[in-house]
C-alpha positions, 0 to 999 in steps of 0.5 A, spaced: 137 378 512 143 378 516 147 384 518 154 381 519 159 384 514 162 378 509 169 378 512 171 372 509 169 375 502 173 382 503 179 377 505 179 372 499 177 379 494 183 382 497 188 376 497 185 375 490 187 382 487 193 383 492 196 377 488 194 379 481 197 385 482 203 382 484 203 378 478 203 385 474 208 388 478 213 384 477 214 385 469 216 393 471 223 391 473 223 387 466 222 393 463 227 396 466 232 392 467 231 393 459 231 400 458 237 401 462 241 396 459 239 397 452 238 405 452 242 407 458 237 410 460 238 415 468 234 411 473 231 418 476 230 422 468 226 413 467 223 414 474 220 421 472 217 419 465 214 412 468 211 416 474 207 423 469 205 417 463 201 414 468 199 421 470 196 422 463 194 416 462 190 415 468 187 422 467 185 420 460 182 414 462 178 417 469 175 423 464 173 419 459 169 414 463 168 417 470 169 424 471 167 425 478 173 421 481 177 427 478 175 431 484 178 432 490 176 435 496 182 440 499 182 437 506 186 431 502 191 435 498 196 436 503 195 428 505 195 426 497 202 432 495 205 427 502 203 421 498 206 424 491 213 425 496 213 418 498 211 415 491 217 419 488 221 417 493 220 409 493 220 409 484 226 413 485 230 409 489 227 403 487 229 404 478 236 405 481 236 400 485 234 396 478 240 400 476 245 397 480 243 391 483 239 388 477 231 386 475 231 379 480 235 383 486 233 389 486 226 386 486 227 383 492 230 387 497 224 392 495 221 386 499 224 388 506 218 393 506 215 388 510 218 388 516 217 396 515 210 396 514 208 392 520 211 395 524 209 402 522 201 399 521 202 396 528 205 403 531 199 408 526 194 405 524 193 399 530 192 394 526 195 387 529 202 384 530 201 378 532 206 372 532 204 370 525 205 375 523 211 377 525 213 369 523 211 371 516 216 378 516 222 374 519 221 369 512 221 373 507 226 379 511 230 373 511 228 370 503 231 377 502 237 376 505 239 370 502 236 373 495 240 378 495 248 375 498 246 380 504 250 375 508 257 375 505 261 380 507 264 380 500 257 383 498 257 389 502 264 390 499 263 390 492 255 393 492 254 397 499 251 403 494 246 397 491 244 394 497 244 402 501 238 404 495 234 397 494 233 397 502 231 404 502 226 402 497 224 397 501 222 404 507 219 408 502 215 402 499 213 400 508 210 408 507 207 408 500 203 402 503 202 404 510 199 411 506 195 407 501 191 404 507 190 411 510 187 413 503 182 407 503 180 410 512 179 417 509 175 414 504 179 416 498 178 412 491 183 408 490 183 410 482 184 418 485 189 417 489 193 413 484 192 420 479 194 425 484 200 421 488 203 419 481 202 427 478 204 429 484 211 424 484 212 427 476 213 433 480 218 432 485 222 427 480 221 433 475 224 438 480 229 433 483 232 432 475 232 439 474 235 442 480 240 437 483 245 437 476 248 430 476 249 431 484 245 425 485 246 418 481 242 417 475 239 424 475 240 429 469 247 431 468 243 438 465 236 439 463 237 436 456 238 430 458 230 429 460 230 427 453 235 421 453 231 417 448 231 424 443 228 419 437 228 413 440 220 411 438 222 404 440 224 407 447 218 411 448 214 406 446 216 400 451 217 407 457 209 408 455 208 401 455 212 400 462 207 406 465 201 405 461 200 397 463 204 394 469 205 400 472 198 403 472 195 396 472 199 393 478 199 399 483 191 401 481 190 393 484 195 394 490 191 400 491 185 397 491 187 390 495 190 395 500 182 398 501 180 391 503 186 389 507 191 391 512 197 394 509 201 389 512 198 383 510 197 386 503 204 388 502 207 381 505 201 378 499 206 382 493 213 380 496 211 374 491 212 379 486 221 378 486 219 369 484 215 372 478 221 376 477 227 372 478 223 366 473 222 373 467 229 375 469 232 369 468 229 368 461 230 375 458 237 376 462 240 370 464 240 373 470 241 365 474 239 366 481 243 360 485 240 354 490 241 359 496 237 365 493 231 360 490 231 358 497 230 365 499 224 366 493 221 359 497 221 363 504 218 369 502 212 364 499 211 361 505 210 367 508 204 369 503 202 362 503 202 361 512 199 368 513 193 367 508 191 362 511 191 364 518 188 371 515 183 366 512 181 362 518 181 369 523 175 372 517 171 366 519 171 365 526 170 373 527 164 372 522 161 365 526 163 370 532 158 376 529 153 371 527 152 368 534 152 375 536 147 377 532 142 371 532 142 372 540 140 379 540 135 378 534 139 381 529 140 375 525 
């Protein structure tokens, strides 16, 4: 029986998940975009309630069918409290980003965490910066530059708040997927990091509503303002239902793809995530994206779509390559 790993099988698995995951993720600006504009909802009292529902959410679940996975060793608690910082960071930014910039825009400048992420894997993690790579972070750098009309000086003018927070979502997206691999080496379940990160996340949002006292955009003015929806039921529910499926869903897959990927390469998979919500903005809000910012979604494809196939490719040969090893020596 042969000993060489199923590269090639652990790559299409991950593309695999990585994609469905972005599917997932993409009706999470939807909801929203829906809850902001519908209920007026802050961003950061909306990011605190999303990140402690997938909290529960996940707990109840774990508990009632794998228990064990509630456990953490105490090595892991300082790694998974910076995990929760960096994850209240990222929803937080990236809610007001949706505020600002709405679902499709917000959606795509979250997207230029891939330049971040390849960077910061290639500087910390060691993983590979080749030239394909670094082709596939110029395309969907520059799909987001097109999507969102960076190169007009007029939308700096009018939106330079909006554009400052949904790039600084993109840096804290880069960390959260460059912490989802590090979880994945120190042999973290994907499930349990996602619980404590979002538990801790809750936590720092909580604190941050409390404490801040309006200084900061979409926070709680006062504490009563945590309970904006008082007794909107409708408005709870689709906040549950943004936590309990999408959310949870999508960054449970992430979170997986990232334990069979390098984190650069599974966080350009998800930049497919903005075309999934521009298509769904479009319907719902008649958010019209124009024929320079279509081509910038068909950018960021091709990105996806070119380095699928060289990360594809790579599997085989370093498997062929192990094969021939192994047969050699005897081991095969």
């Amino acid at each position: 029986m042969s000993t060489v790993a199923p590269a090639r099988s652990n790559v299409t698995r991950g593309y695999s998940i990585a994609m469905v995951s972005a599917v997932i993720l993409s009706t999470t600006a939807i909801f929203i975009r829906y809850l902001t504009q519908t209920y007026h909802l802050p961003a950061l009292v909306l990011a605190f309630w999303r990140e402690l529902f997938v909290a529960l959410t996940l707990s109840i679940i774990l508990a009632l069918i794998r228990p064990a996975l509630l456990k953490i060793r105490r090595e892991h608690l300082f790694f998974l409290v910076a995990f929760g910082l960096v994850l209240a960071a990222f929803n937080g930014t990236w809610t007001l980003s949706v505020a600002l910039n709405g679902a499709a825009v917000s959606t795509v400048l979250a997207y230029c965490s891939t330049a971040f992420t390849a960077l910061l894997g290639w500087l910390f993690l060691k993983e590979r910066l080749n030239w394909v790579k670094l082709l596939a972070v110029a395309l969907s750098l520059g799909g987001c530059v097109l999507v969102s009309g960076a190169y007009r000086s007029a939308t700096w003018q009018a939106n330079l708040l909006g554009i400052f927070v949904g790039i600084l979502s993109g840096l804290f997206y880069g960390v959260y997927s460059l912490l989802g691999r590090s979880a994945s080496q120190r042999g973290l379940n994907p499930w349990t990091t996602l619980l404590y990160a979002f538990g801790f996340a809750a936590f720092f949002l909580l604190s941050l509503n409390l404490l801040a006292g309006g200084l900061l955009a979409g926070g709680a003015v006062r504490p009563a303002d945590l309970f904006w929806l008082r007794s909107a039921l409708a408005g709870w529910g689709i906040l549950f239902l943004l936590a309990a499926v999408p959310t949870l869903a999508g960054y449970g897959l992430y979170n997986v793809s990232l334990s069979l990927l390098p984190s650069s390469v599974a966080n350009l998979i998800v930049t497919s995530e903005p075309v999934y919500t521009v298509i769904l903005a479009y319907f719902l809000f008649g958010e019209l994206l124009n024929v320079i910012q279509l081509g910038g979604g068909l950018m960021i494809l091709s990105g996806v779509v070119l380095l699928r196939i060289f990360e594809g490719t790579a599997a085989s040969q370093t498997q062929a390559e192990l094969q021939a090893k192994n047969s050699v020596t005897g081991l095969d």
